[in-house]
C-alpha positions in Angstrom: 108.0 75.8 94.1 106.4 78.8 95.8 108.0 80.8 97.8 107.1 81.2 101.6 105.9 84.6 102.8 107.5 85.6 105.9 105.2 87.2 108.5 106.0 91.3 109.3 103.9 92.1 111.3 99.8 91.6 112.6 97.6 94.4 113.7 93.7 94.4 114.9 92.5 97.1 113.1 88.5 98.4 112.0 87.9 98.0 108.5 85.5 100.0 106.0 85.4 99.4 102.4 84.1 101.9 100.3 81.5 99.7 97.8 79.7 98.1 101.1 80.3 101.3 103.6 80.0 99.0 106.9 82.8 98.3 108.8 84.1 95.0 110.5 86.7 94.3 113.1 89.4 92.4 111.7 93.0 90.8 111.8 95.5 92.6 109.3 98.3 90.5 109.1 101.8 91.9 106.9 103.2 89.7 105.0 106.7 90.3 102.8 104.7 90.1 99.7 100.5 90.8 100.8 98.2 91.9 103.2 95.7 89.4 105.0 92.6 91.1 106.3 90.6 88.4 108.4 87.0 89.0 109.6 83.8 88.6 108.7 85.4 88.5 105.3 88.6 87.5 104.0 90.2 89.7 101.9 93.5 88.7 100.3 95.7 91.4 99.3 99.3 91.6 96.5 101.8 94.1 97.9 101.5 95.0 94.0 97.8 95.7 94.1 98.3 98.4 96.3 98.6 102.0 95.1 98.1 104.6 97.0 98.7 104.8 100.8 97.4 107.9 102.8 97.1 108.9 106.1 94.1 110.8 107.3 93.8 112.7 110.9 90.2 112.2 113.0 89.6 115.3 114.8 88.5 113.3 117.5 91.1 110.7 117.7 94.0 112.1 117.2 95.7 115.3 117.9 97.9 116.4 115.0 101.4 118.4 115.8 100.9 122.5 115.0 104.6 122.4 113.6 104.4 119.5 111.1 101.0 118.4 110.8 102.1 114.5 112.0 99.7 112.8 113.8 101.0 112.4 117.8 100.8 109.4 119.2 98.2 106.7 118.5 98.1 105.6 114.5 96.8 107.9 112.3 93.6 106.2 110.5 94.8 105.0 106.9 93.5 105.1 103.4 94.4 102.1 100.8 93.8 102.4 97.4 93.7 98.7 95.9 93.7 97.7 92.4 91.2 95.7 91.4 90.4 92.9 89.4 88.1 94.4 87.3 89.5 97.7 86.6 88.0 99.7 89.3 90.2 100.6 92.6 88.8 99.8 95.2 89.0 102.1 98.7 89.6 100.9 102.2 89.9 102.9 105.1 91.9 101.6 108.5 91.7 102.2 111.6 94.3 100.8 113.9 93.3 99.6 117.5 96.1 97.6 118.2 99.7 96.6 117.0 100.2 92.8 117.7 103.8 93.0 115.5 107.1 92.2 115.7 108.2 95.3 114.4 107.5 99.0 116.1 107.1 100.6 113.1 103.6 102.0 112.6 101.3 100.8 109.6 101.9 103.3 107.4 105.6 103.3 107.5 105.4 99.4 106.4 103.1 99.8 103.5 105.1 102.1 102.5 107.9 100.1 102.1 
């Protein structure tokens, strides 16, 4: 029997992956054990697939604290590493427009869990 995978959150974010560089409006929905990324395409993704999480500031977006160099405010844009199938990680860059979850935490703090 498989087990169920509890929902953690959903988020409406922009999507760009690096081997097709176009972008798509999608659903990313949190799961406890993958990510769901609903669009144009549907792109299934294991929790254990993902290696590297990294925020990145847009000058034009966000305004980053002087002190500590966090972003303030709105999300900062993300950057996911993914493992893939054939050996070659794959890169896709988030951007968050809006936090449809449960949970206040931001996106980066849950994939980083």
């Amino acid at each position: 029997m498989k087990n169920a995978s509890r929902e953690v959150s959903r988020f409406y974010v922009e999507v760009m992956d690096d081997s097709k560089m176009n972008s798509q409006t999608a659903v990313l929905t949190i799961t406890d054990n993958d990510l769901l990324i609903e669009g144009e395409q549907t792109l299934s993704i294991l929790r254990t697939q993902i290696r590297k999480v990294q925020r990145f500031l847009n000058a034009g977006r966000i305004q980053a604290d002087a002190g500590s160099g966090k972003p303030q405010g709105k999300e900062s844009d993300l950057a996911l590493t993914v493992a893939g199938t054939s050996g070659v990680d794959r890169l896709l860059f988030i951007r968050v427009l809006k936090n449809e979850g449960i949970q206040a935490e931001s996106l980066f703090e849950q994939l980083c869990q």
